[in-house]
N, C-alpha and C positions, 0 to 999 in steps of 0.2 A: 504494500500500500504506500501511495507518494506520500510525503508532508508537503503538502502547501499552506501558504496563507492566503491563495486569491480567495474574495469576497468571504473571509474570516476574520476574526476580531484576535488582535493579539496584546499580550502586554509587552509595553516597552522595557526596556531592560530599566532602565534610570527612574520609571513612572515612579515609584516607592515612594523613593527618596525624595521626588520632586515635591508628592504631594504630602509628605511626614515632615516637609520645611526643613531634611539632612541632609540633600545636597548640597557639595560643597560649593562654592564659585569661587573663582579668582578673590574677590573682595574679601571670601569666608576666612581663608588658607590663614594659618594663626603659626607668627613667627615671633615670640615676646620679645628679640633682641632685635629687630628689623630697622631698617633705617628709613628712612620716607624719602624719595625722588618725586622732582618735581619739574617736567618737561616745560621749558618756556617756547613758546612761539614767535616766530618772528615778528606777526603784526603787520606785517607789508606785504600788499598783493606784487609789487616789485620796485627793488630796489637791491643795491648794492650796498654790502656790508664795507665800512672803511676801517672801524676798529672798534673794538668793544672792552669797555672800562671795567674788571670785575674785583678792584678792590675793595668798593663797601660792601660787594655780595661775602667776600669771603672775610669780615671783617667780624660779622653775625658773628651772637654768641649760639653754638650751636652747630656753624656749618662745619661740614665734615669735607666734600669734596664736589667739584665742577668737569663736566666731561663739554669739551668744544668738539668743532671739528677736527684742530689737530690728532686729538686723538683716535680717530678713526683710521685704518689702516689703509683701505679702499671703499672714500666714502662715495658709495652711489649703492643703491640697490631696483631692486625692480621687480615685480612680479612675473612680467613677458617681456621688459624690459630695462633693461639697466638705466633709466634716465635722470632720476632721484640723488640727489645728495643725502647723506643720512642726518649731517647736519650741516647750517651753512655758515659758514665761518672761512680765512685763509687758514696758511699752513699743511695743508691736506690736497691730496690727491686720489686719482682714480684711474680705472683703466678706460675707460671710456671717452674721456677729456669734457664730463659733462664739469661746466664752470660753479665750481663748491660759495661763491663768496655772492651770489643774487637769490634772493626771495624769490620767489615765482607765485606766492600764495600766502597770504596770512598765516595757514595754518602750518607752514615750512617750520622745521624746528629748527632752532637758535642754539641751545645748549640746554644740559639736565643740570642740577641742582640736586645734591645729597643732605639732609641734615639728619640731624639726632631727632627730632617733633619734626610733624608737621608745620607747625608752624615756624621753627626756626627755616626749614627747605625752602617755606612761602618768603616769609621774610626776606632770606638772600637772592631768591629769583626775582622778588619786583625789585630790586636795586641793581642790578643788572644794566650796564647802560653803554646801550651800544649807538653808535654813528650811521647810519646811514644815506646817501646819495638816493634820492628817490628817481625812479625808472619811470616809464611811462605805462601806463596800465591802460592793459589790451581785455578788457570789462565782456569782450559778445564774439560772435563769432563774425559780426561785420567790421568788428575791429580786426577782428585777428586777420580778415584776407581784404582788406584798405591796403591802397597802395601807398606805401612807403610805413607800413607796420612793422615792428622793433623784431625779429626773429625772436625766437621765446627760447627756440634750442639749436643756437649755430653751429651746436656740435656735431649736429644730423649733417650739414654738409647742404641741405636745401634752401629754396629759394624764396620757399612762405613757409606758415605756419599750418599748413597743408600736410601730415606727415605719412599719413595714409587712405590708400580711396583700394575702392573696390569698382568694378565693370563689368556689366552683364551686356551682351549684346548679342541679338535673337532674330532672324526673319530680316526685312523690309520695313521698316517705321513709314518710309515713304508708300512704300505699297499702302499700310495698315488703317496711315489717315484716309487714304483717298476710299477707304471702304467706309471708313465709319460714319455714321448717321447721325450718332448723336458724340456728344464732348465736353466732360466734365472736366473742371482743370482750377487749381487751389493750390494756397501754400498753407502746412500746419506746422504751428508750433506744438511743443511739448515741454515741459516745468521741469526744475529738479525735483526729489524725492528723497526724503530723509527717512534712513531705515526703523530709528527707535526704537533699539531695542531695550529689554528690561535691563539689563544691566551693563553700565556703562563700561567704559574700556576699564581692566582692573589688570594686574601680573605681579609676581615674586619671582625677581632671580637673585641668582645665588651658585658660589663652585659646590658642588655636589662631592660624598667622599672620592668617589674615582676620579677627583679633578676635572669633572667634563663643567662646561656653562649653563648654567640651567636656565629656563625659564616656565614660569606657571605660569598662562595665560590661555585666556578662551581664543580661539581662531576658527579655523577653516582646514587649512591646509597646515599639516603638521610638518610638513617631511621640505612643502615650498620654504616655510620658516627656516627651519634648521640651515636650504640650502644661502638663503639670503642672510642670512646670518653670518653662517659660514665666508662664506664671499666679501659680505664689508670689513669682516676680521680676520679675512689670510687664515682662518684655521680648516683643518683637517674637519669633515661633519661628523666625524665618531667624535668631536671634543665641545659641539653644539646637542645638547639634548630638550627637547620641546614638550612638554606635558599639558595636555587640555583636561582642565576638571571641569566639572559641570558649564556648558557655552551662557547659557542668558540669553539666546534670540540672536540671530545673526542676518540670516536672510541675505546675505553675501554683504553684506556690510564690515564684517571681520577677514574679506579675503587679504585685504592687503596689508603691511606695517601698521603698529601702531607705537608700542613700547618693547619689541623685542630687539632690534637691534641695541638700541641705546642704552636698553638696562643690561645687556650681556655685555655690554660695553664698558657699561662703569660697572660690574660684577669684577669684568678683569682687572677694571684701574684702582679698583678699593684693595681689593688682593696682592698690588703692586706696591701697595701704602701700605701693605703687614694689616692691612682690615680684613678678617673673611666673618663680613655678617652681612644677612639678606639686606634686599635691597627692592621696598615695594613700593608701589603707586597705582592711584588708583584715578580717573579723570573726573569730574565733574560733570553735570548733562552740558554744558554749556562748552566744555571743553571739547566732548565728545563730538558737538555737532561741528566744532569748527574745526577737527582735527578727524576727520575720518571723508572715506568719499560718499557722492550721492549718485542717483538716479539719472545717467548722463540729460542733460538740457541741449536739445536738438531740435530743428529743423526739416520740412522737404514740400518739396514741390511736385506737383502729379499733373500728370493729365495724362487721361482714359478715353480711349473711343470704342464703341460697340455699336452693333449693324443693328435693323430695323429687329429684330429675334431676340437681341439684348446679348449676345456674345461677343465677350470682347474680342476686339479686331488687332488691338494695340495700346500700347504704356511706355509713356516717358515719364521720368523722374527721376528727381537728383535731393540728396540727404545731406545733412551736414550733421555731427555729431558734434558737441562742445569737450572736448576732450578735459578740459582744466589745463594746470600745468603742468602736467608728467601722464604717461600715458596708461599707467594702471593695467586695467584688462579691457580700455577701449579699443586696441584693435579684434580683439576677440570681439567686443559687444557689438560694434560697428559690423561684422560679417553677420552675423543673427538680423540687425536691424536692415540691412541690404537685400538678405534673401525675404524677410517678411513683406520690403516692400510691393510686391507682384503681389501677393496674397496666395492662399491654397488651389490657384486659376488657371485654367489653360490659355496662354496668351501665345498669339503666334508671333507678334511683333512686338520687340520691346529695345529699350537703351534706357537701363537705369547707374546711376553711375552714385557714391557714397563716399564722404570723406570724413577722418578723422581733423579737429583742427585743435593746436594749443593756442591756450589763456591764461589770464591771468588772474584764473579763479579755480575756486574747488576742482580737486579732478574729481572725474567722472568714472565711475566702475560698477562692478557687480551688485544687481539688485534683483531679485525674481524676475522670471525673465526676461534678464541676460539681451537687450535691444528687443527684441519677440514686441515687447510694447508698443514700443514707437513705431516702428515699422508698420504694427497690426492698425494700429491706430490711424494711420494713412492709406491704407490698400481697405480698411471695410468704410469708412466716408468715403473714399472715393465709391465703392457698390452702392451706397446710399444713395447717393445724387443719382448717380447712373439709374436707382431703378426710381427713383422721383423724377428724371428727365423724360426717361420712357415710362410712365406711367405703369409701374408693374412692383409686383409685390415685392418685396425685398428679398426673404429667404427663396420664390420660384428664382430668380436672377440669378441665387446663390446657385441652388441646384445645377441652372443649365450650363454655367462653369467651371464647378469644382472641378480638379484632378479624380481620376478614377485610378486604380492600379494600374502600374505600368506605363500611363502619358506620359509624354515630354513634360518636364518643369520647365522652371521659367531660366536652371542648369544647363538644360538641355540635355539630361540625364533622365530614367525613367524615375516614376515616385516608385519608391520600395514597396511591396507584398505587403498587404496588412493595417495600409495608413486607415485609422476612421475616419477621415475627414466628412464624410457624407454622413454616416452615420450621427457625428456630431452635431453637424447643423441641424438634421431630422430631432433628435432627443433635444436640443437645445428648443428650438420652436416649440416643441411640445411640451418642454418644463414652462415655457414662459406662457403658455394658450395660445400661443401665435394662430390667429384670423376667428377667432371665437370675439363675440361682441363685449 
């Protein structure tokens, strides 16, 4: 007899603990000799750092230790890509040549702060005072591709702030129009989105007996951490070890850095000091929301033609995605949002084209489905109008175009065996009473 759990009810392994108020979280984790870290943020959407003044920080009664950028080995990290300083300060380099000493974002960090209380770490972090040369802040994505816009990463070697596009290109466009009867055509925006979750950014690290670098913190990806870790610290990954106790809500909001670099960081630099005692911090909601990514802010442009039957003929449209200032998991999301924008549709003719672009604002990353949003959100208004132009029911319009197994996509690859796509729409209409009065 198989074990499944399709359409069975199972328990969670952690449900227990969750609902007994014994699980643990990052915040729980109980170190009596711990010291409190306290990440400062730059505060500049862009600018250049000239120098930074940290004698009254370390002047506090109570401060123990400051981690800059110099201290960083190889300060860049990156989830897909290395673009990231880990902090921005001079003194430091990387293999990348991305430049360590500009803001790119408010929420860029500056340097951690260790004290003995909380409140002595707060103390010496807002006396911190650094210098900076303010840049010109590139606010939208019509800043970012205006002609004569400040390149945001001239380490890319390109010529805007353009750093990646995607192209589909399918059939005759010009055939496509001259079929179509009718033509829908728009531009949509789309807003960030902030994940909030229950519990803010929290971690403990600390050398572990075997000497490795520890870190306690909720994430995503255990093994990504460890490798980005690894990477900004020249260390070997057997001497990076990463532990997730109970997450707190993530929803891809924890895929990228938050406290693990910088606290394995000054882990090693307390240890160099003849200090080996943990070393935890925990964010604020306030810190949280300006120190983590959101829900990319994008743009696109469509236009749709379909014959007097209501089958599309042909689709143009072009995307822009706001990347922020570092690229996070925007080229990944930007492919999701490129392929949704055709929709689940048999079109014979098409030219959609998709770009990632840098700013000088929040970057933009993983948030349930991963661009699926944006995109969807452009290709069903565009069915809407189309069946309000031709006067025809919305979900029949749907019908007469979905993909069936085996069509051409908008790829030009067949769909896989087994999509529900039709199915969907049928159940979906029927959950809602779709044409009942």
């Amino acid at each position: 007899m198989s074990n499944t759990t399709i359409r069975a009810s199972v328990e969670k392994a952690d449900a227990h603990d969750k609902v007994t108020g014994s699980a643990e979280y990052p915040a729980d984790r109980k170190f009596p000799d711990a010291l409190t870290a306290i990440v400062v943020f730059t505060d500049r959407p862009h600018a250049r750092l000239l120098a930074l003044d940290t004698s009254a920080a370390e002047a506090v009664d109570g401060f123990v230790a400051l981690l800059l950028a110099g201290d960083i080995p190889n300060n860049e990290y990156g989830l897909t890509m290395y673009d990231q300083p880990v902090l921005i300060g001079t003194g430091s380099g990387n293999q990348n040549g991305v430049p360590t000493d500009v803001s790119r974002w408010e929420g860029d960090q500056l340097a951690v702060v260790v004290g003995e209380s909380p409140e002595a770490a707060r103390e010496a972090a807002e006396l911190l005072n650094p210098t900076w040369e303010e840049l010109p802040v590139v606010d939208s994505i019509d800043d970012a591709l205006a002609e004569g816009a400040p390149l945001l990463h001239p380490e890319d070697g390109l010529e805007s702030n353009i750093y990646q596009t995607y192209k589909f290109r399918k059939g005759d466009v010009n055939e496509g129009w001259e079929k179509a009867v009718v033509i829908v055509e728009d531009t949509y925006e789309v807003p960030y989105q902030e994940h909030a979750f229950l519990q803010p950014e929290a971690a403990v690290s600390y050398i572990d007996e075997a000497g490795r670098v520890t870190i306690e913190i909720a994430g995503q990806w255990t093994v990504e951490d460890q490798m980005q870790i690894a990477h900004a610290l020249n260390l070997p990954l057997e001497r990076i070890r990463v532990i997730y106790p109970a997450i707190g809500g993530a929803f891809g909001g924890r895929e990228d850095m938050s406290f693990q670099i910088v606290l394995c960081a000054m882990s090693l630099k307390l240890q160099a000091m003849g200090i080996n005692r943990p070393i935890r911090s925990t964010w604020s909601r306030e810190e949280s929301i300006i120190g983590h990514h959101k829900r990319h802010r994008g743009r696109a442009w469509a236009k749709w033609g379909a014959d007097e039957s209501g089958r599309i003929v042909v689709v143009e449209s072009e995307g822009w995605l706001d990347a922020g200032s570092y690229n996070y998991t925007t080229n990944k999301v930007l492919g999701n949002m490129h392929l949704t924008l055709a929709g689940p549709y048999r079109i014979p003719n098409a030219r959609i084209d998709s770009h990632a672009v840098y700013t000088t604002t929040v970057p933009g990353g993983a948030f349930r489905g991963f661009g699926g949003p944006q995109g969807t959100f452009v290709s069903e208004s565009q069915m809407n109008k189309l069946a309000e132009k031709l006067g025809m029911d919305p979900v029949a319009l749907r019908e007469i175009n979905l993909l069936d197994d085996g069509d051409e996509s908008i790829t030009q690859a067949p769909l896989p065996l087994g999509v529900s796509v039709r199915q969907v729409v049928a159940e979906t209409a029927d959950a809602a009473n779709w044409g009942e009065p």
